[in-house]
RODO-2510 file (C-alpha; in nm, 4 decimals, decimal comma):
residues 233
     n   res          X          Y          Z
     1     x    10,4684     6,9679     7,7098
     2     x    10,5470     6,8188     8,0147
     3     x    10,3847     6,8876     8,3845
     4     x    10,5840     7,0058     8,6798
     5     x    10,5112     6,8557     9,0306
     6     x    10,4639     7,1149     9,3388
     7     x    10,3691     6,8951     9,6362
     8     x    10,2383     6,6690     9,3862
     9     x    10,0322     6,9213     9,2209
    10     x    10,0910     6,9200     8,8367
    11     x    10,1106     7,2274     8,7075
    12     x    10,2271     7,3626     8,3300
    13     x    10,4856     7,5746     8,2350
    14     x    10,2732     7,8019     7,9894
    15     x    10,4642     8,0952     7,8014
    16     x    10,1782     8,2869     7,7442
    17     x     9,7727     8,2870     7,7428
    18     x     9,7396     8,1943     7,3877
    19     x     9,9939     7,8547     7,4700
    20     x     9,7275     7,7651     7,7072
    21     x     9,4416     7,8374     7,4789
    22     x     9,5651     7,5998     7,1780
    23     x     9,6845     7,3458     7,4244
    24     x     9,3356     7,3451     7,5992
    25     x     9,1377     7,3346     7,2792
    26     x     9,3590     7,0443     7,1120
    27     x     9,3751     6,8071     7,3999
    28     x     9,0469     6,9508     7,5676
    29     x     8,9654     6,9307     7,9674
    30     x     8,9858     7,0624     8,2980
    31     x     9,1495     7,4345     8,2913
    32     x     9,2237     7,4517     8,6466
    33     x     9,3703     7,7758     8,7753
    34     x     9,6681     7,7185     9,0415
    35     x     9,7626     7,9811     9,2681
    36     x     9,9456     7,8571     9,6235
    37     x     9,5726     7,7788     9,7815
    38     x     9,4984     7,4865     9,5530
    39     x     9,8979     7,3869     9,5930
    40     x     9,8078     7,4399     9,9873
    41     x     9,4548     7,2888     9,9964
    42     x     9,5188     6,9824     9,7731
    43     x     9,3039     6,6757     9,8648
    44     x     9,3800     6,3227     9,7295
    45     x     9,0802     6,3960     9,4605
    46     x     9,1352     6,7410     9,3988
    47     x     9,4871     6,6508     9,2937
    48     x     9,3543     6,3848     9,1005
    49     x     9,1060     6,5695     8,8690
    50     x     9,4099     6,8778     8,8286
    51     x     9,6505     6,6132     8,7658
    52     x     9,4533     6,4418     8,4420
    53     x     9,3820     6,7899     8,3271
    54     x     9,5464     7,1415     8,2338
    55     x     9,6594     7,2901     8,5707
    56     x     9,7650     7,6698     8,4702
    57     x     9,9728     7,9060     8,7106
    58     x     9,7224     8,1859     8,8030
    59     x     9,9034     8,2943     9,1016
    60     x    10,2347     8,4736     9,1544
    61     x    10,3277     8,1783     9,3952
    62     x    10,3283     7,8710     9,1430
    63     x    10,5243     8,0967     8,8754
    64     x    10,7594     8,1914     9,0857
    65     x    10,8228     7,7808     9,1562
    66     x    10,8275     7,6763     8,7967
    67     x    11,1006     7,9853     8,7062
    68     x    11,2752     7,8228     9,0339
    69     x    11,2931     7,4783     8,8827
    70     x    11,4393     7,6101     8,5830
    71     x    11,1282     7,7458     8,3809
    72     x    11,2002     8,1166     8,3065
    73     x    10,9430     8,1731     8,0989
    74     x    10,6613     8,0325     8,3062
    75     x    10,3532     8,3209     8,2829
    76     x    10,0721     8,4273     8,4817
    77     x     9,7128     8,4200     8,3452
    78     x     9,4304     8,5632     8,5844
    79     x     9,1626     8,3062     8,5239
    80     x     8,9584     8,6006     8,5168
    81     x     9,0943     8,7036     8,1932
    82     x     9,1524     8,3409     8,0270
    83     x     8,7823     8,2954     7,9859
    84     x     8,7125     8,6192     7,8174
    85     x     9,0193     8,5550     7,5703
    86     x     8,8469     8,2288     7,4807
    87     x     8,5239     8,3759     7,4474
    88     x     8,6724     8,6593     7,2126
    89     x     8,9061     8,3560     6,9917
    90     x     8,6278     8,1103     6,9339
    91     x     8,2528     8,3200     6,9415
    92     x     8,1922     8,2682     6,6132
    93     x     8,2680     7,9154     6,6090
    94     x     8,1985     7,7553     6,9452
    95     x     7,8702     7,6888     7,1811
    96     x     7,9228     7,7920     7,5358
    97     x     7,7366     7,6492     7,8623
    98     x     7,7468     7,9437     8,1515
    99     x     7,6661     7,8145     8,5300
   100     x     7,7833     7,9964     8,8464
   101     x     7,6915     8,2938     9,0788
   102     x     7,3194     8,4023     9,1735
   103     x     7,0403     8,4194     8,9134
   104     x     7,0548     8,7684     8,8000
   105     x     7,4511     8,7679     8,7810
   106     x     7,4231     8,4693     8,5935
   107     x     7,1962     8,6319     8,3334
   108     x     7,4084     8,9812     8,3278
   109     x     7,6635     8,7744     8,2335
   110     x     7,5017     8,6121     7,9323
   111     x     7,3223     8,9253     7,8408
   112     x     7,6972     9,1002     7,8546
   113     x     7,8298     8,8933     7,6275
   114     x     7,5157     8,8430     7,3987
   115     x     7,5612     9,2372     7,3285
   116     x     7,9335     9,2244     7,2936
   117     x     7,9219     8,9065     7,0487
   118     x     7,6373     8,8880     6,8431
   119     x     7,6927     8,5886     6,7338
   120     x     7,8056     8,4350     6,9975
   121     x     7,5976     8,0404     7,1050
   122     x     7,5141     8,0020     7,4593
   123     x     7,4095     7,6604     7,4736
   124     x     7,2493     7,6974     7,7830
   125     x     7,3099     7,8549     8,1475
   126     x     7,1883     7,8323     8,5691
   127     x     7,2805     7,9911     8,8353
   128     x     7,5310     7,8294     9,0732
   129     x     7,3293     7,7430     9,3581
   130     x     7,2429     7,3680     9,2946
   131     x     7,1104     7,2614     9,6160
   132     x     7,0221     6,8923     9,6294
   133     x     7,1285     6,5839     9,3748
   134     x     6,7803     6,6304     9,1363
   135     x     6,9261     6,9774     9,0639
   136     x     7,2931     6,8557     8,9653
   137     x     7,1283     6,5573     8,7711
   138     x     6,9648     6,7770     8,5574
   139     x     7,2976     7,0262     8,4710
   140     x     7,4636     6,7443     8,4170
   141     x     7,1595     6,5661     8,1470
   142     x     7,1363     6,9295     8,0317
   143     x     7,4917     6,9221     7,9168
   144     x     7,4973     6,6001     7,7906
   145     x     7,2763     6,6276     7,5924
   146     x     7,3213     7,0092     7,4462
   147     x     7,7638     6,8843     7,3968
   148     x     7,8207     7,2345     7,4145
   149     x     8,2363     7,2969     7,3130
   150     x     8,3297     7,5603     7,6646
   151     x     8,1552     7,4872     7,9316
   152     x     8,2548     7,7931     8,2445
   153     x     8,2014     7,7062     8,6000
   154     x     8,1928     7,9608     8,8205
   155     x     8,1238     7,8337     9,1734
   156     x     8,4660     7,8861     9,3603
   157     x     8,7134     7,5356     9,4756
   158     x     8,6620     7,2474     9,4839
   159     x     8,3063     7,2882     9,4319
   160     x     8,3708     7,3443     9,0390
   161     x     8,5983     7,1171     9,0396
   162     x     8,4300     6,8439     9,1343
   163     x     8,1382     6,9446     8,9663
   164     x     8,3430     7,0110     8,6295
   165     x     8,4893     6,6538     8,7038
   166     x     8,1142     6,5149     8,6788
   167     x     8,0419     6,6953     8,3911
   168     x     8,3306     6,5762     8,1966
   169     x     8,2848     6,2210     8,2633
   170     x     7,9166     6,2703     8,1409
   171     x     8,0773     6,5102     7,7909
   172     x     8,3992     6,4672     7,7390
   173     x     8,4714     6,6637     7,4336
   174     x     8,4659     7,0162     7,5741
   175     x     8,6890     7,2532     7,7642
   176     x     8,6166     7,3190     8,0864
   177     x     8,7117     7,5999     8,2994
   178     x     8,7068     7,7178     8,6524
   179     x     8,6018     8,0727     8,7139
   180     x     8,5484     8,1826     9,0924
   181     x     8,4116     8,4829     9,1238
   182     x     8,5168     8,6277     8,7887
   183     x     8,1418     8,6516     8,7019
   184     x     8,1112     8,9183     8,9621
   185     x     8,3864     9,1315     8,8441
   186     x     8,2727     9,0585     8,4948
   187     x     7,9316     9,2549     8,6143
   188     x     8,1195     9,4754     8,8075
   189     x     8,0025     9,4088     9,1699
   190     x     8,3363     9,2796     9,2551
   191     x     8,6224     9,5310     9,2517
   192     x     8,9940     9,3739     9,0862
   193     x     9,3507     9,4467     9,1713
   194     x     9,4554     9,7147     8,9047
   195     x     9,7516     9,7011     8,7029
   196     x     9,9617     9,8351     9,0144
   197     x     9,8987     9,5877     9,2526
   198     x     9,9825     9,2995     9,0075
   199     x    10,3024     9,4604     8,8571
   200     x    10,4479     9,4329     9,2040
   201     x    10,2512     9,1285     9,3054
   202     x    10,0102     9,2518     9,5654
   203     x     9,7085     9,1506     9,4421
   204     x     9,6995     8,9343     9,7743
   205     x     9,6994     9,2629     9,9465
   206     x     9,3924     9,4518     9,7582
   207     x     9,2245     9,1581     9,8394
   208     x     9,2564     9,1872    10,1777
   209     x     9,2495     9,5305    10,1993
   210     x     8,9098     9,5479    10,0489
   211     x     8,7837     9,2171    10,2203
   212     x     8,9187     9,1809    10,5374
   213     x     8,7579     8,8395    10,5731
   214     x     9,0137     8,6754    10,3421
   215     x     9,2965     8,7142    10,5638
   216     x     9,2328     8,3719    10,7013
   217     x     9,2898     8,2662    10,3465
   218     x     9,6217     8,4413    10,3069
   219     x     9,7745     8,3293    10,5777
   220     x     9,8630     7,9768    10,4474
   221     x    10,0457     8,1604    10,1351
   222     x    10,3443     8,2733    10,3960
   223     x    10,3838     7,8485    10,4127
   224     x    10,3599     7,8594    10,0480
   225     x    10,6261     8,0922    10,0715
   226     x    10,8596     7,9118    10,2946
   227     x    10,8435     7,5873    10,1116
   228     x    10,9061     7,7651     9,7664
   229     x    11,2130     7,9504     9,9646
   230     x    11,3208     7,6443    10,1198
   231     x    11,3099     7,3976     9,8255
   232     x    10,9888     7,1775     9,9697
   233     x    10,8152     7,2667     9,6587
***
């Protein structure tokens, strides 16, 4: 399957979740979700670690480019959801790493999933507040040295990024992924667009509406929007 460039951003035109699942754990790497801020925000080594990895459209924005350039069936997959439908595929037969959010999120999260999965191998965990170079040394050693197969960042861009970038380098037999703030509306402190808002693709809008603050963010997805209208894409 081959990549398609926006603004020299490679991004792939998945059919579905499960597409991006079997590509991710055959090839392993980098699951980076795309929405128009990482098109947008691109830096010469942001684009570089997306670009050697699996860059997947979780944004209305980048789908609606890749159906422009002659993808049709180019899907959407919230990162959100993504990790728990690789959590629920491979439980039984994978070891997971968890790092991101504060302390007690972080252990919610693993005590969430430790009740819904029995079974399930968490290889280790931290929170996501690594504050000086000893700390990161010591993920990184940690995760060397425990090779565990799905390692989740969630930390928010590029920070995961670039720390997922270090990790790989140091274990590069797992799959990676990105996760934002999806441990907070995994725990429920963080409220998600319903079914509503993404049917009609508004989920921009909820956002807004219930954090004001990220209106600084939106703004540069109206310039997303008049390069994808214009053809600068």
């Amino acid at each position: 399957m081959k990549t398609i460039s926006l603004r020299g951003v490679n991004v792939y035109p998945f059919r579905s979740a499960d597409e991006i699942i079997d590509f991710a754990d055959s090839r392993k790497g980098i699951l980076v979700a795309i929405n128009a801020e990482k098109v947008m925000h691109a830096t010469d080594e942001t684009r570089e670690i997306i670009n050697r990895n699996i860059g997947y459209c979780d944004g209305d924005g980048p789908v609606f480019a890749l159906r422009k350039k002659g993808y049709p069936q180019a899907c959407k997959v919230a990162g959100c959801d993504l990790w728990l439908m690789i959590i629920d595929r491979f439980h039984s037969e994978k070891s997971f790493y968890i790092v991101g959010a504060t302390e007690d999120v972080n252990k919610e999260v693993v005590a969430k999933l430790q009740e819904k999965y029995p079974d399930i191998h968490i290889a280790g965990r931290r929170n996501g507040f690594i504050n000086d170079q000893k700390e990161k040394e010591a993920v990184l050693s940690d995760i060397a040295e425990k090779r565990p197969d799905v390692v989740f960042v969630a930390m928010g861009s590029p920070r995961q990024e670039l720390l997922m970038a270090e990790m790989q380098k140091r274990h590069p037999e797992a799959i990676y992924q990105g996760l934002g703030g999806s441990f907070d509306v995994f725990t429920g402190r963080n409220l998600r667009a319903g079914k509503w808002w993404t049917d009609h693709h508004l989920e921009s809008l909820f956002q807004v509406i219930h954090d004001p603050k990220r209106i600084k963010r939106k703004i540069h997805y109206w310039r997303f929007a008049w390069w994808l209208l214009a053809d600068r894409l």
